[in-house]
C-alpha positions in Angstrom: 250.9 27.5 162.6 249.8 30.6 164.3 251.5 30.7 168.0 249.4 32.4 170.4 251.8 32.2 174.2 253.0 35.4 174.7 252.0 36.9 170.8 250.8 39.8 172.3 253.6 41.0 174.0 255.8 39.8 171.3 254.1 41.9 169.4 254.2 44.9 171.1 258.2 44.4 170.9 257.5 44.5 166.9 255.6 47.2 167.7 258.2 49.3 169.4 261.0 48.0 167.1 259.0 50.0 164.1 258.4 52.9 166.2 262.1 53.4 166.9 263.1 53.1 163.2 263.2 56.2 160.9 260.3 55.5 158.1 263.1 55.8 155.2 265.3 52.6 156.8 262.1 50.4 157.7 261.5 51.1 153.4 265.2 50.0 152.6 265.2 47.1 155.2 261.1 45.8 154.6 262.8 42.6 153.6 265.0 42.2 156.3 262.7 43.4 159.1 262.1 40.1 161.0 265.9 39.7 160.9 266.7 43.5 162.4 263.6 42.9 165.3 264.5 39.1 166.5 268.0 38.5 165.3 269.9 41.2 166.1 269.7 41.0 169.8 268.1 38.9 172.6 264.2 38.9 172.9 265.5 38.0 176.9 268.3 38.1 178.7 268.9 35.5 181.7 268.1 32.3 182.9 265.7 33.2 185.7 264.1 35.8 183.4 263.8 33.4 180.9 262.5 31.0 183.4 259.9 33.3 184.6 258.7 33.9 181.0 257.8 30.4 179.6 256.4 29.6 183.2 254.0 26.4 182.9 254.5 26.6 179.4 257.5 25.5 178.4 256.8 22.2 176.8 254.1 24.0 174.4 257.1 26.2 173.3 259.6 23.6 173.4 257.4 21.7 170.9 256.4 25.1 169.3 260.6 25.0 168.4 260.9 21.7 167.8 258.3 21.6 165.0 259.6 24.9 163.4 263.1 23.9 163.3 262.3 20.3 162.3 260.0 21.5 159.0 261.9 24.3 158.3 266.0 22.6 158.5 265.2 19.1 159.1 266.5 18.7 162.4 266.6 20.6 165.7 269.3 22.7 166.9 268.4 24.6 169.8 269.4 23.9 173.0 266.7 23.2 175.6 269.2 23.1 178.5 269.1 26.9 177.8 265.8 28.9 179.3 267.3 32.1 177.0 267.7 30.2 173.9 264.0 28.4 173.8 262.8 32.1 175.0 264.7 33.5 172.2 264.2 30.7 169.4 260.5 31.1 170.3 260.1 34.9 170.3 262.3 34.5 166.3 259.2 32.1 165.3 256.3 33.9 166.6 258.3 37.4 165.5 258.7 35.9 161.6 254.4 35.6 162.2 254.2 38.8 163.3 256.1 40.6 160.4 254.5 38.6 157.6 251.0 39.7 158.9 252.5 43.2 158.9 253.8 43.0 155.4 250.7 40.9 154.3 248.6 43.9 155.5 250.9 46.5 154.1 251.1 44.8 150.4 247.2 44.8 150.8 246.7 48.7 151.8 249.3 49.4 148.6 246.8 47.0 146.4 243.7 48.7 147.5 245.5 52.6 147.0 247.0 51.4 143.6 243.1 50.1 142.9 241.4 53.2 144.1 244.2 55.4 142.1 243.5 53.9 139.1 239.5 53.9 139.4 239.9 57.6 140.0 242.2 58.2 137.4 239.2 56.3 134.8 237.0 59.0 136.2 238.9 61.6 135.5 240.6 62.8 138.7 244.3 64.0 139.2 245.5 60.7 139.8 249.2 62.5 141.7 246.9 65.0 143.6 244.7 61.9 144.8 248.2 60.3 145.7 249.0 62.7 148.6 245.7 62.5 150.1 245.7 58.9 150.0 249.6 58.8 151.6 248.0 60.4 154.5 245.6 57.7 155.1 248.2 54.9 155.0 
């Protein structure tokens, strides 16, 4: 299920979230990165904020929510009374999309440099010196 209301500006706060983070603790916390970004704190804060942001369509998120939590624990527990928490529960399940794309594109860039690492290495190249060029690239 690939959410597309507001994905964009969700992720630009992925986006930002990374940027702020020194490169050493987004390497120690890879696995925990959807967790820091959209469970650590509120995505909004507010009712009439909150309001504002699912507009005319709050019944796609509401059933965007209800779906997740239903698959995922069996039953729902969010409160729809509460503009912040459907804004918030919302902005957690298009933010775990976002980071799996990220580390799905990551785990492919290290496939590919552990591919063309080893190709070089066959044909003779310096397989470390190759290794610093390549960490520029990525």
């Amino acid at each position: 299920m690939k959410t597309q209301y507001k994905r964009e500006e969700i992720q630009e706060h992925f986006d930002d979230f990374i940027k702020e983070q020194p490169k050493d603790w987004i390497e120690e916390n890879i696995d925990d990165l959807h967790h820091h970004a959209f469970n650590t704190d509120y995505y909004i804060i507010g009712t009439y904020q909150a309001k504002q942001w699912l507009g005319d369509r709050v019944f796609d998120v509401i059933e965007t929510i209800r779906e997740y939590e239903d698959f995922h624990f069996g039953e729902v527990n969010t409160d729809f009374s509460s503009p912040e928490h459907v804004v918030n529960m919302y902005a957690y399940i298009v933010g775990e999309e976002i980071v799996q794309e990220c580390l799905d594109t990551l785990e492919k860039k290290k496939d590919l440099k552990t591919a063309i690492l080893d190709e070089a290495e066959k044909r003779g190249f310096n397989k470390d010196h190759l290794d610093k060029h390549l960490e520029v690239i990525t």
